[in-house]
C-alpha positions in Angstrom: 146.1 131.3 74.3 142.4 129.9 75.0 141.9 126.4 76.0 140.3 126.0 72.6 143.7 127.0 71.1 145.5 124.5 73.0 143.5 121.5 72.5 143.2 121.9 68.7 146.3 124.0 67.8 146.2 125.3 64.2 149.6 127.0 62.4 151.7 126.2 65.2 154.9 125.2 64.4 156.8 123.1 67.3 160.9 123.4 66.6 163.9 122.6 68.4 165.0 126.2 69.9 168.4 124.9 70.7 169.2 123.8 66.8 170.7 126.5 64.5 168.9 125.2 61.4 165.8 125.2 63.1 166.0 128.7 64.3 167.2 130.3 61.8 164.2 128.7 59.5 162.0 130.0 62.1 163.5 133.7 62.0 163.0 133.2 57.9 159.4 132.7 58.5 159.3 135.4 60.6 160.2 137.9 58.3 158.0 136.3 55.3 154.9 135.7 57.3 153.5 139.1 57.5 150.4 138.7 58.4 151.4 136.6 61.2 149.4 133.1 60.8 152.3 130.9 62.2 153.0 130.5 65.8 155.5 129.1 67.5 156.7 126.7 70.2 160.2 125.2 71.1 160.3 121.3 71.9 162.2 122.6 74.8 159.0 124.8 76.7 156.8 122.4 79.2 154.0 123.2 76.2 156.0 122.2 73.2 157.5 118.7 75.3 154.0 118.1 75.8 152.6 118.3 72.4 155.7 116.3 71.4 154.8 113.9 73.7 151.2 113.6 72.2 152.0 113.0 68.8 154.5 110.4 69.3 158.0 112.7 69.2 160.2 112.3 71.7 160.9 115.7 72.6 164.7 114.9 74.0 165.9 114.0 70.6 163.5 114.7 68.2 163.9 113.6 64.4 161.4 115.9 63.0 159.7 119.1 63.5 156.0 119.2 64.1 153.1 121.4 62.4 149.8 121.5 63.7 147.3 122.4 60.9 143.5 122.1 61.9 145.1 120.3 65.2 146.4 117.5 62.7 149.9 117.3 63.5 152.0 116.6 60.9 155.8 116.2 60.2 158.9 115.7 57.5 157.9 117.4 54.3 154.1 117.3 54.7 154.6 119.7 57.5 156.9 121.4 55.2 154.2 121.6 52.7 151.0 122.9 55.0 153.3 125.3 56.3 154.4 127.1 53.0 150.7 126.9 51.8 150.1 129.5 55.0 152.6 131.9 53.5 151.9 134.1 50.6 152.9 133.6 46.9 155.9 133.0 45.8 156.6 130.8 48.7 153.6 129.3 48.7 154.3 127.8 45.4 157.4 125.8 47.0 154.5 123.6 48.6 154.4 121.3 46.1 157.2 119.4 48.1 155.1 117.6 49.7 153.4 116.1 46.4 157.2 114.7 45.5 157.3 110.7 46.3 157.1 110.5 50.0 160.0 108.0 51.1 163.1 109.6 48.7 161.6 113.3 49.9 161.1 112.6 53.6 164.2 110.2 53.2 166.2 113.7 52.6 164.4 114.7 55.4 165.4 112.8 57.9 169.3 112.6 56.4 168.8 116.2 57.2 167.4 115.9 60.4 170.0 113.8 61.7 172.8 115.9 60.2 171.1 119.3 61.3 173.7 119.6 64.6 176.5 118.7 62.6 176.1 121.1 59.6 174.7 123.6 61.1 175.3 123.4 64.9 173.9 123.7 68.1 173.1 126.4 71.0 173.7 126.5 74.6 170.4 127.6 75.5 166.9 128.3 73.2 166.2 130.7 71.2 165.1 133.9 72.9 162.4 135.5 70.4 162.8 139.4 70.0 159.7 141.6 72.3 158.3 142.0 68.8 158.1 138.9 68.1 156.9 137.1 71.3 153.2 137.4 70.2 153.6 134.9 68.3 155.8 132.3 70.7 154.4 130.0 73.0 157.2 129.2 75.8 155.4 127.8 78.8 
């Protein structure tokens, strides 16, 4: 990754490897972004803790994922939203959740978030991306 890149990331998509929700919504995006736009970072890698860090997450218990679009970060369901726009139709159309009213959607959000461990669980170690797919991972 240049230092351009890392200054002003665009389509990366910083997760918590060790949640089972969050990986496994990576590994969907994985398999519906063909063309490969997204990139990824766990909140656990120096690089993801640090870009954390930047934008105000603290990257030891985070309550939301982040998605760098244009090097805005955003989070809750506007991340959601620029994130789906990146994929191709249909899925794309499901971007229009980040038009719903803000506080009840990112309110489910964050109920979500908080809940993610419980209902979904949680793993020992991060999530180890496949030799095909480490391209598109950033884990320093």
């Amino acid at each position: 990754m240049s230092d351009i890149d890392r200054e002003r990331p665009d389509g990366l998509w910083l997760f918590d490897g060790v949640c089972n929700f969050c990986t496994g919504s990576v590994q969907t995006v994985l398999r519906l972004d063909r063309e490969g736009v997204i990139r990824f970072t766990p909140i656990q890698s120096a690089y993801g803790r640090a870009l954390a860090r930047a934008h105000g997450l603290d990257p030891d218990t985070p309550e939301s994922f982040l998605f760098l679009d244009h090097g805005r970060p955003l989070a809750k369901t506007a991340a959601i939203g620029a994130l789906l726009r990146r994929l191709r139709a249909p899925w794309r159309w499901l971007a229009f959740v980040d038009r719903l009213p803000k506080r009840p959607a990112d309110a489910a959000y964050d109920w979500i978030a908080r809940n993610r461990y419980r209902l979904m669980g949680k793993k020992d170690r991060c999530m180890v991306p496949s030799p095909a797919q480490r391209e598109r991972f950033i884990l320093e």
